[in-house]
ROVEXMI-881428 format. One record per residue (C-alpha): x, y, z; residue in three letters. Coordinates in pm, whole numbers, plus 50000, padded with zeros to 5 digits. Each point is the difference from the previous one (the first is absolute). Example, Ala and Ser with C-alpha at 12.3 -4.5 7.8 and 13.67 -1.06 7.14 Angstrom:
2
512304955050780ALA
501375034449934SER
***
This chain:
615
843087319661925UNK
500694991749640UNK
499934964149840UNK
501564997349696UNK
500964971449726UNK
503534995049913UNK
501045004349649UNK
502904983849803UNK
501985019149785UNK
501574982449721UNK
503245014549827UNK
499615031249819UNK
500754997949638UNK
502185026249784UNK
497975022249778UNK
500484998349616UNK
501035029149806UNK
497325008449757UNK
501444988449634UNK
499284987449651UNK
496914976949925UNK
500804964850103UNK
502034980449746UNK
497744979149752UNK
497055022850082UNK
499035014449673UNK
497645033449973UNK
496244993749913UNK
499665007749617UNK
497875035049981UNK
497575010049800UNK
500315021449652UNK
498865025850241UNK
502434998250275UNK
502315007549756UNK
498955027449931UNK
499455018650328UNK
499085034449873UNK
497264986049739UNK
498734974750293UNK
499235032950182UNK
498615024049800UNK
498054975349744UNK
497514987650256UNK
499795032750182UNK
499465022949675UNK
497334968649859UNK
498075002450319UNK
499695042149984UNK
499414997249636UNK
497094973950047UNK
498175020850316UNK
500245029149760UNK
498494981649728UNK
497424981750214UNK
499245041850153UNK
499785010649627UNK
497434971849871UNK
497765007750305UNK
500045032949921UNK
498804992049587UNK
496674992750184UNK
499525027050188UNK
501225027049702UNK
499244979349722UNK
500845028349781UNK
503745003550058UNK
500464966849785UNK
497494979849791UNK
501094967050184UNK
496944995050171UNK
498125004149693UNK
502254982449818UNK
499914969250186UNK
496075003950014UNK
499674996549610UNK
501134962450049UNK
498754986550286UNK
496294979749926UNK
496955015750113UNK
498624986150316UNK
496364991049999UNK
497465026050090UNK
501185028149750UNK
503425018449928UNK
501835007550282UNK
503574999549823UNK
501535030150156UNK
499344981750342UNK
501364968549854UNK
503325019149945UNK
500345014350308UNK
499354971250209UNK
502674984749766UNK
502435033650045UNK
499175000750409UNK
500874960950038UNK
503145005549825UNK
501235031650140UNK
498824984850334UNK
502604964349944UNK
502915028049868UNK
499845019950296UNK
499664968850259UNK
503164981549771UNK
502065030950033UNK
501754992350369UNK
500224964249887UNK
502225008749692UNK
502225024750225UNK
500494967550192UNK
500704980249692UNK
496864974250012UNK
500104978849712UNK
496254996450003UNK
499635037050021UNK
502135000349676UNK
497234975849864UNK
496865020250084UNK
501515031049900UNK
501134989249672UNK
496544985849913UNK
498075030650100UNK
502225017349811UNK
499914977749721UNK
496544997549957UNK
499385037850046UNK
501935004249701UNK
498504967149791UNK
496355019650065UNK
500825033349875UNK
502204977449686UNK
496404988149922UNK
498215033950002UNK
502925014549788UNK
499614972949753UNK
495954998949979UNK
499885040249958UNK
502995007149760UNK
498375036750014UNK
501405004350334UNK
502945026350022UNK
503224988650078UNK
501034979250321UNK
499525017350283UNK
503055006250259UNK
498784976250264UNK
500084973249797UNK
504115008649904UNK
500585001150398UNK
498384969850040UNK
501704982449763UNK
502955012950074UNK
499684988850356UNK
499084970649928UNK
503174990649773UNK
502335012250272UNK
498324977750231UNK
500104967749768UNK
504035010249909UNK
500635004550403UNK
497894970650072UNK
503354979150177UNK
499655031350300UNK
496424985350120UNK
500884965050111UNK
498955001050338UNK
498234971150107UNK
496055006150149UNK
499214991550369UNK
499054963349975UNK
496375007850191UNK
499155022949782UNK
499684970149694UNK
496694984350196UNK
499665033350217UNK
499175023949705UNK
497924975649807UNK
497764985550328UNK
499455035750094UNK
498875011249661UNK
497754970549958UNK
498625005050389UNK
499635034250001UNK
498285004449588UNK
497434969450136UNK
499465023950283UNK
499645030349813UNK
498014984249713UNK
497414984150306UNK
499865036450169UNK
499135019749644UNK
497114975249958UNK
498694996950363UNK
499765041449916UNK
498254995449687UNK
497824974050158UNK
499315024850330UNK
499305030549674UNK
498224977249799UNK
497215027150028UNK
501225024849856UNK
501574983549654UNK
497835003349669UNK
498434965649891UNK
500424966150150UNK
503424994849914UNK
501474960250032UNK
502884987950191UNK
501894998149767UNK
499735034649894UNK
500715011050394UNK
503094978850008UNK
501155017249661UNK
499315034550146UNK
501904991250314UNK
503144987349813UNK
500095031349753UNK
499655025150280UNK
502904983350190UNK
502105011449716UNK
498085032349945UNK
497904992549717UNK
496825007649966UNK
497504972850056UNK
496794989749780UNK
497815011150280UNK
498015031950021UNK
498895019450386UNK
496905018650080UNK
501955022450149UNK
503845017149933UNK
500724997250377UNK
499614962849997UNK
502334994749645UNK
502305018250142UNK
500314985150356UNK
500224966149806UNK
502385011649726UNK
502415015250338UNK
499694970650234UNK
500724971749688UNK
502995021549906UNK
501254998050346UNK
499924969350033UNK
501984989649717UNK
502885029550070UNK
499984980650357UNK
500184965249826UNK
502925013949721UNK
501905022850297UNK
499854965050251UNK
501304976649731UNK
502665023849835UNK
501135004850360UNK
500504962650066UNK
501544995149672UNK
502795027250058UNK
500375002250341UNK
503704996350148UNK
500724963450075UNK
500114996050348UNK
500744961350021UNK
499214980150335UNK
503194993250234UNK
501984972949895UNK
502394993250265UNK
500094962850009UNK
501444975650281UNK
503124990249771UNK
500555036149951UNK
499355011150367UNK
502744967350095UNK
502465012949738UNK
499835036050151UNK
500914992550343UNK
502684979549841UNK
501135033449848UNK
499325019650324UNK
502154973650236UNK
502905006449812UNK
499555037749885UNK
497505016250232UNK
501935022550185UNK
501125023049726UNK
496215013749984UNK
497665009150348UNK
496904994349699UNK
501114965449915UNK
497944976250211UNK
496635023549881UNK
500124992549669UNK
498734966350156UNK
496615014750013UNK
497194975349839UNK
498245029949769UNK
503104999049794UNK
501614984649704UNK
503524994649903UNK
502034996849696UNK
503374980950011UNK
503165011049817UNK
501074976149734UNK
502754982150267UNK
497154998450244UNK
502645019950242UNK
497915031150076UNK
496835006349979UNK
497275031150019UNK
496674996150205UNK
497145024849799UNK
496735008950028UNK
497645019249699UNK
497695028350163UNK
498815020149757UNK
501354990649699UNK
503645006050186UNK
502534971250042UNK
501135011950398UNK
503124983350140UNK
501195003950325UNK
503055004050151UNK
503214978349806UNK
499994972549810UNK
500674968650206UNK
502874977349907UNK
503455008149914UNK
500665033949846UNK
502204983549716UNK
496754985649888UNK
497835033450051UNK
500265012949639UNK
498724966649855UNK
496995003050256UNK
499465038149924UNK
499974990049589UNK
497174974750056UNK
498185019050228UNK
499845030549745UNK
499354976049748UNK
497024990150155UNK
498785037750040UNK
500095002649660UNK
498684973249902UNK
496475014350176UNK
500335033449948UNK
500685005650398UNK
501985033050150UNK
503394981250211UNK
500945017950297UNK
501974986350303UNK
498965018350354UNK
502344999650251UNK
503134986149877UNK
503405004150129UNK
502835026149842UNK
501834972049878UNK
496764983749789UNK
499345030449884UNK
502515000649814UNK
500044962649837UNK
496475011049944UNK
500735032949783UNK
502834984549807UNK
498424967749925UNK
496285015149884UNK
500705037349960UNK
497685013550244UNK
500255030850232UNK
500594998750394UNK
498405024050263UNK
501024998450336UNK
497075001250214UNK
501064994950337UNK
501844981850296UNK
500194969850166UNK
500625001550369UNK
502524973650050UNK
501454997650411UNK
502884980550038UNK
500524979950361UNK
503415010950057UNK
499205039149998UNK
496904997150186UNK
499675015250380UNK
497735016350187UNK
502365021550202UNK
501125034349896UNK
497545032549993UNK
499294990149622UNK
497404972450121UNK
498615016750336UNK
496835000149807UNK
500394960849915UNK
501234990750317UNK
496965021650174UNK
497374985349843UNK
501234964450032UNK
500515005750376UNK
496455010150046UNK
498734972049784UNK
502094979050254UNK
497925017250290UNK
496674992749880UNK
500524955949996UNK
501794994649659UNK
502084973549916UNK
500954985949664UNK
500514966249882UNK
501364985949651UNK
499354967749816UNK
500634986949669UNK
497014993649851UNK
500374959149927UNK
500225006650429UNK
496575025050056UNK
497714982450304UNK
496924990649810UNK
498305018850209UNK
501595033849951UNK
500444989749649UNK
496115004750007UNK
500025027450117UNK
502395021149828UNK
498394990349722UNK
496825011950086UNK
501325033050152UNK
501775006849702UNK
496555006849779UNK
498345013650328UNK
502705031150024UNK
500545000349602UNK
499355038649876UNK
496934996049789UNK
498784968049844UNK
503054996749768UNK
503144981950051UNK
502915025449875UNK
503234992349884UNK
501674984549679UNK
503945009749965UNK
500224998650374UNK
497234975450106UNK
500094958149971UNK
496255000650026UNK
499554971450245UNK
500794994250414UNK
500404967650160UNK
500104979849690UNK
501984967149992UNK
501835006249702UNK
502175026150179UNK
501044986150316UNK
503055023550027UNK
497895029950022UNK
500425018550343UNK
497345014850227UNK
500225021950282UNK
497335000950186UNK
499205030450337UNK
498264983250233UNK
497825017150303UNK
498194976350259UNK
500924968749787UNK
497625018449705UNK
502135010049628UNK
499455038549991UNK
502825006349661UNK
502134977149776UNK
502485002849766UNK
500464979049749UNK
503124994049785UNK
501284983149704UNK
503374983549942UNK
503155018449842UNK
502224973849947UNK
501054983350302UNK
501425029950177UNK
496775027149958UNK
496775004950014UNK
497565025249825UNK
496785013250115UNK
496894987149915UNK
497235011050182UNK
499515019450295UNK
496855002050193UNK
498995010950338UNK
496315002650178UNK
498365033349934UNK
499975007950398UNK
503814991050022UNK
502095024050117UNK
502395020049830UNK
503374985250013UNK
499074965249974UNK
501404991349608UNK
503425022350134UNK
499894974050296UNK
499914971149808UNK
502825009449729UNK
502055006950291UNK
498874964750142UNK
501174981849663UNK
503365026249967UNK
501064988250358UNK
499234957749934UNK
501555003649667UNK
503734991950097UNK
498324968650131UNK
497954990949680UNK
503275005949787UNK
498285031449852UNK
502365026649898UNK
497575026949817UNK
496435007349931UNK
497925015349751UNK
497245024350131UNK
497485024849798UNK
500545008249666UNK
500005043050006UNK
498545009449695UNK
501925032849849UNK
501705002450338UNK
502485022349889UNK
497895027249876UNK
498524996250302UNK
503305003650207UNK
501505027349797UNK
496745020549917UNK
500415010750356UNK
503555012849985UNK
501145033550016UNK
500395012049641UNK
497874976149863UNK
498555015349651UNK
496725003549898UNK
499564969949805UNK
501554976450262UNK
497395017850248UNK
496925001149765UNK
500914961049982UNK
499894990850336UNK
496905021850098UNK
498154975749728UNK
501294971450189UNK
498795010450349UNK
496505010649823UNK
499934963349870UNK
501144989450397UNK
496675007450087UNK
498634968849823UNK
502984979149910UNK
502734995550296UNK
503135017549870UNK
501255022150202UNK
498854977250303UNK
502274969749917UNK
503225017649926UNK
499645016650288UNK
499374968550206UNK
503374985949781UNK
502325027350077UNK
498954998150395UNK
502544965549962UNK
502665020849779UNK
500494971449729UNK
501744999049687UNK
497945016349714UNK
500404975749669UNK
498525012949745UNK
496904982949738UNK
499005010949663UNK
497474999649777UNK
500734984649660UNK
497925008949696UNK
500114998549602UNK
498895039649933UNK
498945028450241UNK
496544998749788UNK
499414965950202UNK
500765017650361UNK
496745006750041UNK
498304964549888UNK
502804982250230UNK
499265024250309UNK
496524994249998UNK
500584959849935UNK
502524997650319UNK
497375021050203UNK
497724971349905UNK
501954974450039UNK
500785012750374UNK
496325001950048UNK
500205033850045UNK
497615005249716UNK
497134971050040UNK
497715000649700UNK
496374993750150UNK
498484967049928UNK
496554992250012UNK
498924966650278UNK
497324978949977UNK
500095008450395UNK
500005034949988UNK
497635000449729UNK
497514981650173UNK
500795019650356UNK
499145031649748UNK
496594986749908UNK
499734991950354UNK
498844965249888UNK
501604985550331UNK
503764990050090UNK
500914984350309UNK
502835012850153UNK
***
């Protein structure tokens, strides 16, 4: 027995051609560096290279002092700290700190930080300023040595390209990089003289506080202190632990400071009203559409406020999803401001998942690259039946599934029974795989929640008890798309084929006249890898997919989608440079939670120390 709620279907409306940017809608002025494309690239990219190698080189100086005189150099003109002459260590503490900021400012530049620009310039500036000095107070000294020419070189190509590092810092990181420096040097400062207090045997004399604080603030920089030890083994397990603690102080704040911006979702209630605006009157030309609804996005707005794209930052990548909403007239001005804004911060944009058709608005507009990297299962109503010898297995399965009790029943979710409402909810973490709710491109993120009351469950009942739901999305007022699909883990097998069935058979009555199932990912290497004169590429291909099947379902879901023979639409990947594949992959695998990043609980930590939890 099935139950279902009735659906209206208002008038479809005529899709518009894709054309020109709306009249009146003028382009976003660019940058000195947008205009140039070829110097935007290779300027930040070569700067950052050039600065790792330069920050490798002065690290080096210290270690072989005698390929170059810089360390000595720079010793010459630093003041003597108290307790004797230590000014070789003096200079390279000073050559370790600054190689240490090159090399940590080097994947900032590559990503065009401005306040990478800033540091690097200084270090570099100073380094040369020091040696200036030296050169000027020993007019004996032969010649300028060739470091100095590179540097200074360098640094003039940096101050001449200075218009190519204008990205914008992550706004944490201005109270983030300066709380964490001050918390974590009080920290480090309080350790070294808890140490010296705990060793206080073993120094020469009765030295004052004073002169332990000044010892503990040199050796965080790696400069000898005015204190003496009975023994080497105890200078030298205080000279190690103080330096490690300041490389962990200067490695924690130059992190904060150039770490990718990753800004907190801004998806507001006037933007989340104006979207469904968008999505009554142009949702059906995407199956995506209604999930760029999801609440850990944000959205920028084309300059008409006609289309808009839904974004989140992982990793220092600006991932969109699916197409832009709105009207595809207005897509270009909506693509401009959205890469805009990824170069304003330095982020990688990449769209995953979007149709043929966006693809390419998308490389015309922004001149990025498209991969296709697999199919959507779409099943249209009409075509559907179980009949024929091509779904004996289908048909099968759903008969026994019949057999054992099984009925289905479908409600709109503004019409779930409280009760069952309850407990779909709760059923839905209880047979979740793994602790981790999956899904971004394909996945709303919520169940049950008021603000979609045209989302559609269907529900297998056995002995009045939920044992599997579906749960679909709107597409447009004639489709739905998948959403989630769960089942209990002593269901049996059949039950999700039942239940698609269910909905394909009540969908004449809901005004439903196609549905979006699993997204295959590279389903046609997949498909054709198998094929009789398949060559060895195609074949090498697909065995990598089914060795990845073993963790990640691949091969599973587009075999579960081809047991309902849809249409296969294809979705692609778009991307600025084939350099950034590998940053976007691993940004979508963690935006799909496929790739969690562990986190450390106050819970867990305590459960650890076994200082008592209660369940």
């Amino acid at each position: 027995m099935r139950r279902s709620t009735p659906v209206s279907s208002p008038p479809r409306r005529a899709e518009t051609v894709i054309a020109a940017p709306e009249a009146g809608e003028r382009r976003p002025r660019r940058s000195r560096g947008t205009d140039r494309p070829l110097l935007r690239r290779l300027v930040p990219r070569l700067a950052g290279w050039i600065t790792l190698l330069l920050g490798v080189r002065t690290i080096i100086l210290v270690i072989r002092p005698q390929w170059w005189e810089h360390v000595s150099g720079v010793g010459r003109v630093l003041p003597t700290p108290p307790g004797g002459p230590v000014l070789h260590g003096a200079a390279a503490a000073t050559a370790i700190v600054s190689g240490a900021l090159l090399m940590l400012v080097a994947h900032a530049l590559y990503r065009r930080k401005r306040r990478a620009w800033q540091v690097a310039t200084t270090v570099l500036a100073l380094g040369i300023a020091l040696h200036l000095v030296h050169f000027l107070h020993h007019p004996a000294a032969r010649g300028v040595p060739g470091w100095i020419v590179v540097d200074g070189a360098f640094l003039a190509g940096l101050l001449v390209f200075r218009r190519e590092f204008l990205a914008e810092p992550d706004p944490r990181s201005r109270w983030a990089a300066p709380l964490a420096f001050v918390g974590l040097g009080t920290f480090s400062v309080v350790v070294g003289l808890l140490l010296l207090l705990v060793r206080q045997h073993q120094i020469v004399g009765k030295p004052s506080v004073l002169d332990l604080l000044r010892h503990v603030l040199y050796g965080l920089i790696g400069i000898p202190g005015p204190l003496s030890f009975r023994s080497d083994g105890t200078g030298d397990l205080v000279a190690a632990s103080l330096a490690g603690l300041g490389a962990l102080t200067l490695v924690a704040t130059a992190y904060l400071t150039f770490r990718p911006a990753e800004p907190q979702p801004a998806l507001t209630e006037e933007d989340e009203r104006r979207m469904r605006a968008l999505l009554a009157v142009h949702g059906r030309r995407d199956s995506l559409g209604y999930f760029a609804l999801r609440r850990d996005k944000s959205v920028v707005w084309s300059p008409s406020g006609k289309s808009c794209i839904a974004y989140r930052v992982v990793s220092g990548v600006m991932l969109a999803s699916g197409d832009p909403l709105g009207d595809p007239e207005a897509w270009p001005g909506a693509i401009r401001v959205f890469l805009a804004e990824a170069e304003r911060h330095a982020w990688v944009p990449a769209v995953l998942g979007c149709s043929e058709r966006a693809g390419e608005v998308w490389v015309r507009e922004g001149g990025l690259s498209a991969l296709e990297i697999g199919d959507e299962a779409v099943v249209h109503v009409d075509d559907f039946s179980l009949d024929g010898r091509a779904m004996r297995n289908v048909r099968q399965m759903v008969n026994r599934v019949r057999r054992l009790g099984y009925h289905a029943v479908l409600y709109r979710s503004a019409d779930l029974p409280p009760d069952l409402r309850e407990h779909i909810v709760a059923a839905a973490c209880e047979w979740r795989d793994g602790d981790t709710e999956r899904g971004f491109a394909m996945a709303l993120g919520r169940l049950a929640d008021p603000a979609d009351p045209d989302c559609l469950f269907v529900v297998a009942l056995r002995d009045g008890q939920p044992r599997a739901f579906l749960h679909f999305v709107p597409w447009g007022p004639d489709g739905l798309s998948l959403d989630v699909m769960r089942r209990a883990p002593n269901g049996p097998p059949g039950v999700n084929e039942f239940l698609i069935t269910e909905l394909l058979a009540a969908c004449p009555r809901l005004g439903i006249h196609r549905i979006s199932l699993n997204f295959a990912v590279f389903r046609s290497a997949l498909e054709r890898g198998d094929r009789l004169g398949a060559g060895p590429i195609l074949r090498s291909w697909r065995a990598i997919l089914l060795f990845a099947s073993r963790w990640v379902q691949i091969e599973s879901l587009y075999r579960f989608n081809a047991k309902f023979h849809p249409e296969w639409v294809p979705r692609y990947l778009v991307f600025p440079d084939m350099l950034d594949v590998p940053r976007i992959a691993l940004a979508a695998l963690e935006a799909e939670a496929f790739i969690v990043w562990p986190r450390p609980r106050i819970r867990q930590l305590r459960r650890l120390l076994r200082m008592g939890v209660r369940p």
